[in-house]
N, CA, C and O atoms as CSV, one atom per row, in Angstrom:
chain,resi,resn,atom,element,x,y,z
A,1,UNK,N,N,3.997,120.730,73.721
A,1,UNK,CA,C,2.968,119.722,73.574
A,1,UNK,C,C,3.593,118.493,72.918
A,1,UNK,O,O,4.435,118.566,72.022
A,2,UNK,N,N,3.158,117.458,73.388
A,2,UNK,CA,C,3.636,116.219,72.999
A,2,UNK,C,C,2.944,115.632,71.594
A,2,UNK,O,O,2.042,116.347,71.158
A,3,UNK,N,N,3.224,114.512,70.881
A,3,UNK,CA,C,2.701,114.582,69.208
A,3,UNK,C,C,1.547,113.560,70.205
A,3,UNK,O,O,0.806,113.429,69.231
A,4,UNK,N,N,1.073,113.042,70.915
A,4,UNK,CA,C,0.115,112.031,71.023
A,4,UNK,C,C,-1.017,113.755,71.583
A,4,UNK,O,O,-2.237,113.854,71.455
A,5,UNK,N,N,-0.142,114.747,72.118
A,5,UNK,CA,C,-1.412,115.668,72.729
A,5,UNK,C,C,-2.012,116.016,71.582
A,5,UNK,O,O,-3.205,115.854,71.327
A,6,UNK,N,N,-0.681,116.797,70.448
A,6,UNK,CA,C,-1.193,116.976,69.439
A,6,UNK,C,C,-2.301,116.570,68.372
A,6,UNK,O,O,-3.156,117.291,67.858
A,7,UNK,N,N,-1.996,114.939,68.143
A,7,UNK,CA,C,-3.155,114.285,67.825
A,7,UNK,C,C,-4.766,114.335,68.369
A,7,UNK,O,O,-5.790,114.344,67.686
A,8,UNK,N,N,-4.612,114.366,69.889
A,8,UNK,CA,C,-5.883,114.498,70.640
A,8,UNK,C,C,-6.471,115.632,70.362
A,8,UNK,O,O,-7.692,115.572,70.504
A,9,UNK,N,N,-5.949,116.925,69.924
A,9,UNK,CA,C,-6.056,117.990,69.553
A,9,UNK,C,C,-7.027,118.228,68.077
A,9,UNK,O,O,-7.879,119.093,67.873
A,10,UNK,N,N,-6.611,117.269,67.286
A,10,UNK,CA,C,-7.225,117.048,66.137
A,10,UNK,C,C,-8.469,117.489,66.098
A,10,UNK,O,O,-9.108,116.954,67.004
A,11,UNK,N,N,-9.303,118.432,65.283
A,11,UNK,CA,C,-10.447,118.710,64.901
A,11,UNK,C,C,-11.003,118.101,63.415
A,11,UNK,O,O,-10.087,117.878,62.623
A,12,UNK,N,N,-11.791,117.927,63.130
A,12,UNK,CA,C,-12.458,117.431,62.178
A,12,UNK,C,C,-13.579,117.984,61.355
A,12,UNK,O,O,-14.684,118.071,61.891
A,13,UNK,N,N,-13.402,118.421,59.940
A,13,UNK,CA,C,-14.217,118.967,58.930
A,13,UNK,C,C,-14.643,117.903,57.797
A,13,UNK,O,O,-13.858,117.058,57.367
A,14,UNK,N,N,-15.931,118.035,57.377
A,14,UNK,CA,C,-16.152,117.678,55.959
A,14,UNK,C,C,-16.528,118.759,54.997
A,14,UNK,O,O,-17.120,119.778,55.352
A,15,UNK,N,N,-16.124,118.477,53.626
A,15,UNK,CA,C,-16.468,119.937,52.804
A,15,UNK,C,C,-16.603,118.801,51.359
A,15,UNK,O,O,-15.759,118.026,50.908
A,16,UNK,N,N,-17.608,119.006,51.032
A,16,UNK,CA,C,-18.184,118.396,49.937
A,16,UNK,C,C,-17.729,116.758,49.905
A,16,UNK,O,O,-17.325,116.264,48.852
A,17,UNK,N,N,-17.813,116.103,50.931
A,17,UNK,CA,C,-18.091,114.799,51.248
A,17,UNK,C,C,-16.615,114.139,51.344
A,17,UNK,O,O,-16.355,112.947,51.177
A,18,UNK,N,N,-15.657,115.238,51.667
A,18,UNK,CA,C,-14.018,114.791,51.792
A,18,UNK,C,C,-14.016,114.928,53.481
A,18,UNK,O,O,-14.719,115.934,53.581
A,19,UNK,N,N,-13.800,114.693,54.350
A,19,UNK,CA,C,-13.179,114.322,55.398
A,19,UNK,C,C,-11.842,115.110,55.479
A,19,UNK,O,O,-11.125,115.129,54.479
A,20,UNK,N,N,-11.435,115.812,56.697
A,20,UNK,CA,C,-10.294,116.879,56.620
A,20,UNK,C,C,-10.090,117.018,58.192
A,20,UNK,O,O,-10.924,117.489,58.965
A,21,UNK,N,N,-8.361,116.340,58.654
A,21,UNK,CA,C,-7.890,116.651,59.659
A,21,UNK,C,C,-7.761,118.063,59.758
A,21,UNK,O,O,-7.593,118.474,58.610
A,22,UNK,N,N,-7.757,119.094,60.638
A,22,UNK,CA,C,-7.347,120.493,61.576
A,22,UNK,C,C,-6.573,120.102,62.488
A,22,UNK,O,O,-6.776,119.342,63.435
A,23,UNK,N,N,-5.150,120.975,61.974
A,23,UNK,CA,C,-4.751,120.902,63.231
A,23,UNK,C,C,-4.207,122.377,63.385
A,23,UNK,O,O,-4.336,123.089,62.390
A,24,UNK,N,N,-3.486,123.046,64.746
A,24,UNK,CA,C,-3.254,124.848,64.773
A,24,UNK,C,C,-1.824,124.113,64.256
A,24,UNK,O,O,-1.510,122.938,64.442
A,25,UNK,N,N,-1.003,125.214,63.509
A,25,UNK,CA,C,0.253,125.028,63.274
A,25,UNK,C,C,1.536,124.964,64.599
A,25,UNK,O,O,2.762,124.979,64.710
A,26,UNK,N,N,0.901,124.923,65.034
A,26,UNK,CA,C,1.818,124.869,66.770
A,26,UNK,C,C,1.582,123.281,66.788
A,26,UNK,O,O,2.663,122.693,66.776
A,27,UNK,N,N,0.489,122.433,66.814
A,27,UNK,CA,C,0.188,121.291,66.799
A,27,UNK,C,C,0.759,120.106,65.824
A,27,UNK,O,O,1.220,118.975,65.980
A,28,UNK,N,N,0.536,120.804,64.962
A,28,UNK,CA,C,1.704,120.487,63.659
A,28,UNK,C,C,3.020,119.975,63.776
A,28,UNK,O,O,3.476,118.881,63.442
A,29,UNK,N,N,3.678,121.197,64.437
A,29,UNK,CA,C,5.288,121.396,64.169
A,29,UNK,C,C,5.616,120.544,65.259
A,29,UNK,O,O,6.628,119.844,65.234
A,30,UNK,N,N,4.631,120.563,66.442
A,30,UNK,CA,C,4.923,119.338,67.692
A,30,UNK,C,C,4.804,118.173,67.138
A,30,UNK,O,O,5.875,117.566,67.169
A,31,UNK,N,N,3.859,117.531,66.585
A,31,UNK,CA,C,3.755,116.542,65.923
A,31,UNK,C,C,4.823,115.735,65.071
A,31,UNK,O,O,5.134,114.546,65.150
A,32,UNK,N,N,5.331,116.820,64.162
A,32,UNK,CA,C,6.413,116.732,63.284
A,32,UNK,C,C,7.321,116.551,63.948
A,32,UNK,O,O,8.033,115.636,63.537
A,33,UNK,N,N,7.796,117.244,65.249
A,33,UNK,CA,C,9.307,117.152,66.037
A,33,UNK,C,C,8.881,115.480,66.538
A,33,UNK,O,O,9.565,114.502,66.239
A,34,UNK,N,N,7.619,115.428,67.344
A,34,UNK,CA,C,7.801,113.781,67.686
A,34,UNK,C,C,7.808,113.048,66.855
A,34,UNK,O,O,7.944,111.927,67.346
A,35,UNK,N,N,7.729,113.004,65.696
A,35,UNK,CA,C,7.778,112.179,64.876
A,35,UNK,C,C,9.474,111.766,63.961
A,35,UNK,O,O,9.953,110.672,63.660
A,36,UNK,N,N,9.878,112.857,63.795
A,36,UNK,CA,C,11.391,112.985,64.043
A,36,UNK,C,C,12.041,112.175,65.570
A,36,UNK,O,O,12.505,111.051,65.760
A,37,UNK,N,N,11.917,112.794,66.045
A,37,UNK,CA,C,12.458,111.925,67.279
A,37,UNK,C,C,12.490,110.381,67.668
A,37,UNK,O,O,13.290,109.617,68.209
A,38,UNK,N,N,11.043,110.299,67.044
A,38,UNK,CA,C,10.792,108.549,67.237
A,38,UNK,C,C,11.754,108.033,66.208
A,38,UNK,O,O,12.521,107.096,66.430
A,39,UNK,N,N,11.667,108.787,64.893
A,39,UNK,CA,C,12.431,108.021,63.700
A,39,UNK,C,C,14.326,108.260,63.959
A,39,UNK,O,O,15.203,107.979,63.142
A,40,UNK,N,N,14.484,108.780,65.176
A,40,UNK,CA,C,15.856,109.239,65.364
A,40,UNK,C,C,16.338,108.339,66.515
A,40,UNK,O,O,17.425,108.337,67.094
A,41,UNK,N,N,15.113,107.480,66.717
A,41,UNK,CA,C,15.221,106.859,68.004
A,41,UNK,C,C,15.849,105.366,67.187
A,41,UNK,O,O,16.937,104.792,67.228
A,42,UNK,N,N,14.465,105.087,66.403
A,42,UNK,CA,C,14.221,103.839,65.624
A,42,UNK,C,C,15.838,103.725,65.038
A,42,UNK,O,O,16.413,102.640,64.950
A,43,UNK,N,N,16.547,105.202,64.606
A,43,UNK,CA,C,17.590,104.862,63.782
A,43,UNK,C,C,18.615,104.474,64.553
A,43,UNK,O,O,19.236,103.506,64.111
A,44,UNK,N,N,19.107,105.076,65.900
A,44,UNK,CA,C,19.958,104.757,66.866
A,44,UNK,C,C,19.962,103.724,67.394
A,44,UNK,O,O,21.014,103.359,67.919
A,45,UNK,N,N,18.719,102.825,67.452
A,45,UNK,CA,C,18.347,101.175,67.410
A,45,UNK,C,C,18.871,100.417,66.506
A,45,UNK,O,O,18.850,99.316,67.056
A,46,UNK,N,N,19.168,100.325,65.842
A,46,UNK,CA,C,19.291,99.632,64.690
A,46,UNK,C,C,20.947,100.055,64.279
A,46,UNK,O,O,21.525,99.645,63.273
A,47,UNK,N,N,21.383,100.732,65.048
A,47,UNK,CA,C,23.219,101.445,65.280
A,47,UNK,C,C,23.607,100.696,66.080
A,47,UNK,O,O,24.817,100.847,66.248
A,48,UNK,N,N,22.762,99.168,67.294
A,48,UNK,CA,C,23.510,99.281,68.522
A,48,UNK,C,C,23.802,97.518,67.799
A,48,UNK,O,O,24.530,96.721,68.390
């Protein structure tokens, strides 16, 4: 899964008037890898 699916994925809780992203930990760790990647991208940019 891609981090933009991941995001779409997002569920949404409130619990005593706080607001709280859900996400499954599979959604997560995708998220996290695209987000790495972009910042691995951004860094190899800035190498050329």
């Amino acid at each position: 899964m891609a981090g933009l699916e991941a995001l779409q994925s997002v569920q949404y809780v409130t619990v005593k008037g706080k607001r709280f992203a859900i996400l499954s930990a599979n959604d997560w760790e995708a998220l996290i890898e695209w987000l790495e990647t972009l910042e691995d991208i951004q860094v190899a940019k800035k190498g050329f």
